[in-house]
Structure formats: C-alpha cells, structure tokens
C-alpha positions in Angstrom: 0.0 0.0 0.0 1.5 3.5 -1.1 2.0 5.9 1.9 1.4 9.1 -0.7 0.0 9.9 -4.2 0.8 13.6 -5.0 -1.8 13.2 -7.8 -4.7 11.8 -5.5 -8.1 13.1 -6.5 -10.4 10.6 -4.8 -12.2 13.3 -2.5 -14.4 15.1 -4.6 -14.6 18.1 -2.5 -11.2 18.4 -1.6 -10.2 17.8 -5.2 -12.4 20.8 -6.4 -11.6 23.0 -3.9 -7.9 22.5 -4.5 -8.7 23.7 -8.3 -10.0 26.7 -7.0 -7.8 27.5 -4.8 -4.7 27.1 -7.3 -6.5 30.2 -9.5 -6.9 32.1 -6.6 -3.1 31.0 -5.7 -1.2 30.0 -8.6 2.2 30.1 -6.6 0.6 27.6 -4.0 1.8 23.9 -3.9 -2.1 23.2 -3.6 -2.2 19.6 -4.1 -1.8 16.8 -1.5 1.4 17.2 0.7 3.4 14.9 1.4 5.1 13.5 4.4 8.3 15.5 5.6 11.0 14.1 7.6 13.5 11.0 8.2 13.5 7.9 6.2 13.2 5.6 8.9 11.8 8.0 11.6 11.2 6.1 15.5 8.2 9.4 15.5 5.5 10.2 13.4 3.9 13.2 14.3 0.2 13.2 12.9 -1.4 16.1 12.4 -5.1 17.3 10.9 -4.6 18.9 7.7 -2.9 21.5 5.3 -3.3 24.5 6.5 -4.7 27.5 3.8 -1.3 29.9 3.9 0.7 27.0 5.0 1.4 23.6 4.1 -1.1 23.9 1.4 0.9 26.9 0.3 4.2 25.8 0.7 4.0 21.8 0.4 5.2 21.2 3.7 3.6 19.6 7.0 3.4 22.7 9.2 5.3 25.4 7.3 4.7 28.9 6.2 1.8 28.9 9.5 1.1 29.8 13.0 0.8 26.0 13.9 4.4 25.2 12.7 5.9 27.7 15.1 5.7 26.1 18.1 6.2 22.4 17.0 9.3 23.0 14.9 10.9 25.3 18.0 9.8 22.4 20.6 11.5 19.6 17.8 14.8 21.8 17.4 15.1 21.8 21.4 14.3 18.4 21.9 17.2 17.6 19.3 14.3 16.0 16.9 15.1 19.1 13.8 17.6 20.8 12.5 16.7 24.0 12.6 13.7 25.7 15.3 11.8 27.4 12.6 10.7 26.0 9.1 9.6 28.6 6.6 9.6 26.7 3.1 10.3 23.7 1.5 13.8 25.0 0.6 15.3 26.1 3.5 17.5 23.3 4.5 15.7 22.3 7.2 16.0 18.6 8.5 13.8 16.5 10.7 16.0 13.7 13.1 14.8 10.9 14.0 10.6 11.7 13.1 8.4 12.4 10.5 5.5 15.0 9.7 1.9 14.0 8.3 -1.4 14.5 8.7 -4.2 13.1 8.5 -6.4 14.2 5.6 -3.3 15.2 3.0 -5.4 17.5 1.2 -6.8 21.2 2.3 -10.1 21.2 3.2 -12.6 23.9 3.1 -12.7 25.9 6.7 -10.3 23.5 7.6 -12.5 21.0 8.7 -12.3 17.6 6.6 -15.9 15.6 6.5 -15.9 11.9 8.1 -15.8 10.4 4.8 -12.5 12.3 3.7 -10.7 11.2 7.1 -11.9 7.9 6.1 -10.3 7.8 2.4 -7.3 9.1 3.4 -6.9 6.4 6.1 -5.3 4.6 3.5 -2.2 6.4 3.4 -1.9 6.7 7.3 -2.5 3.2 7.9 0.6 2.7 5.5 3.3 5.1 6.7 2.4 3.3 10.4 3.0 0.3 9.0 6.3 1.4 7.9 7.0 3.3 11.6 7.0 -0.8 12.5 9.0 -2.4 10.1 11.7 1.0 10.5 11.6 0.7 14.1 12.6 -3.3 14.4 14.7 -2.8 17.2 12.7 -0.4 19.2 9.0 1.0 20.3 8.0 3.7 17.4 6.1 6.5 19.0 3.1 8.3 17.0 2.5 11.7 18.8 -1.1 12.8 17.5 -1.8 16.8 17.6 -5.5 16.7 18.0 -8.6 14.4 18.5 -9.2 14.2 14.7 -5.3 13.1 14.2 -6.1 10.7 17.3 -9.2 9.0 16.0 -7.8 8.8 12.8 -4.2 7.3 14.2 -7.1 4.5 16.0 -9.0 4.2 13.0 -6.1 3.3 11.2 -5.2 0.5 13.8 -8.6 -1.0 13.6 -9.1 0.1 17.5 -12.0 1.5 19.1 -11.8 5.6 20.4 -13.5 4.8 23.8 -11.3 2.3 24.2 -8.1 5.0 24.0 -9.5 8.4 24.8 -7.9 11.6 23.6 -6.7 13.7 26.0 -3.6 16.1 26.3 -0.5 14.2 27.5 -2.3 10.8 27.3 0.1 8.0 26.8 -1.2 4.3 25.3 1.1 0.9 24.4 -1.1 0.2 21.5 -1.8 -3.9 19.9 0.2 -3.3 17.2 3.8 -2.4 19.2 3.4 1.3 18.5 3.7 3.3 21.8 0.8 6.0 21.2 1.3 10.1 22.9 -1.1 13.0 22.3 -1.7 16.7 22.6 -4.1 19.5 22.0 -3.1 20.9 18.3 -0.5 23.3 18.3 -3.2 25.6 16.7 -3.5 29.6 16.7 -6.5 29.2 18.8 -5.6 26.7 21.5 -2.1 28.8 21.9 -3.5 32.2 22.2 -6.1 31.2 24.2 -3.7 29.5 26.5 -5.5 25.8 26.1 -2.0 24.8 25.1 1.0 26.6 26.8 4.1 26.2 25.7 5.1 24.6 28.6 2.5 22.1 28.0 3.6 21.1 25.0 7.5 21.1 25.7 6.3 18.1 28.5 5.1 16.0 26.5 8.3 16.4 23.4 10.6 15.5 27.0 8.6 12.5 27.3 9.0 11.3 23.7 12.4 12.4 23.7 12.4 10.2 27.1 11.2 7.2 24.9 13.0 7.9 21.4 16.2 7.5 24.1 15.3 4.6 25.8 
C-alpha cells in the first residue's frame, strides 16, 4: 500500500476545492502534501490537515503557518530538527529521528475535513504506520497525534475503538500493534493564544517522547 499519491483526486470536494484555490493561488503547492521528515523515523507526528497559507501553500507539513511555530521550536530543542523554525520547503531544514503528516493530506474547506474524507485518506496513514513498525525493528516507534481528529484517525487506522483510548492532552497508550501512542491538544492559533495549550504544556510532553526515542 502507497503511503502518498501527489496526484490523489479521490475526495471530490477536496479535489475541487484545491482547483479553486490554485486560480486564486497559482504560486501555491495546492495539491496533497506529502510526508516531511527522516527515512526511517522512531516518530510520526500526525497532524489534521494543510493549513490554507501554510502547508497547502508551501507543500510542507506545518510550514509557512502559526501552527508550525511552536512544533518545529519544541523539535529543534528536543534535538528531533535541524533547525527551530521552518519557513519553506527550501530552507534546508531537516527532521531527526521523526516524520511529519497529517491526517487528511489534502486542504479542506474551513479547515474542517468531513468523516468520509478522514476515512479515504486512512489509506495512506495506515501505510506510513505500518512502515513506523518495520523502521523501528529494534525499538517501540512513537506516533505523537496533535489533536482528537489526528487521534481517531491514528485508531482508526489501527482497527481500534476511540473509547477504548481516549484523547486527551499528554495521554500515553502501548497500542496492539507495538506502536507506543502520545497526544496533545493541536498546536493551533486558537488553542495557543487562548492558553488551552502553553508552551510549557507542549514542551512536557516532546521531553517525554524524547524520554522514549532514548530509551
């Protein structure tokens, strides 16, 4: 099973709206985007979805946007990237040891993705965790969710049952399938500025992974 397909069109919604928005944008990557990180990463960090002046802008997993500011600044201290702030695709930047997706791949309108979009995407999730196991043999891969969509879907993907692993920020889970499971409220505008999610908060729970990666 293919972990990406730049040329997915399988969302009808998202597929129109992504025409529409590369005549509004023509400079935008506005097309799925893909993965971003290490080859064999022992994190993937699972996001929501593009955002608007963002990844879907610049074809990178939290780039160009508010929500990239704090998670590339806590992976740079926590020794997990190269650099502590990721402005576009080009820049150099390098991710150690992890991996940045989302969810849904593609933009969605509002930013909100429908049930049946989170569903079709699954796909490609379920993949790159299946290859978080085979690249982490020798170790427990950690999949650090930002959000209760990128939670569900992370469960969904597994073939497990939400009530049976609530979301929650700075909930931990061993998961069935060997993956050792870590979430957080989204790094989003909102959640920061409204001081659901401190920084503090969220540096906790990168020391805990970092705590893991380690051991």
């Amino acid at each position: 099973m293919d972990t990406f397909d730049l040329n997915c069109r399988d969302c009808p919604r998202l597929a129109t709206f992504l025409d529409e928005v590369k005549e509004q944008y023509p400079d935008y990557h506005a097309r799925p985007v893909a993965p971003f990180g290490a080859a064999k990463p022992r994190v993937l960090i699972v996001g929501l979805a593009p955002g608007m002046h963002g990844a879907n802008a610049t074809g990178r997993p939290f780039t160009g946007d508010y929500a990239g500011v704090l998670l590339y600044k806590a992976l740079y201290q926590y020794g997990f990237a190269s650099a502590e702030e990721s402005v576009s695709s080009d820049d150099g930047l390098k991710l150690i040891q992890c991996k940045i997706t989302n969810a849904v791949k593609c933009l969605p309108p509002e930013n909100k993705p429908i049930t049946d979009e989170i569903k079709q995407c699954n796909q490609f999730l379920k993949a790159e965790l299946n290859d978080l196991i085979e690249g982490s043999a020798s170790s427990t891969p950690v999949v650090f969710t930002l959000g209760g969509i990128a939670h569900s879907a992370v469960l969904r993907a597994m073939g497990l049952k939400l009530k049976a692993y609530p979301f929650g920020h700075g909930v931990a889970y061993d998961l069935p399938s060997g993956h050792h499971l870590i979430s957080s409220y989204h790094c989003s505008r909102y959640n920061t500025q409204t001081r659901r999610l401190t920084e503090d908060m969220f540096m906790q729970v990168l020391a805990r992974i970092r705590t893991y990666v380690d051991a």
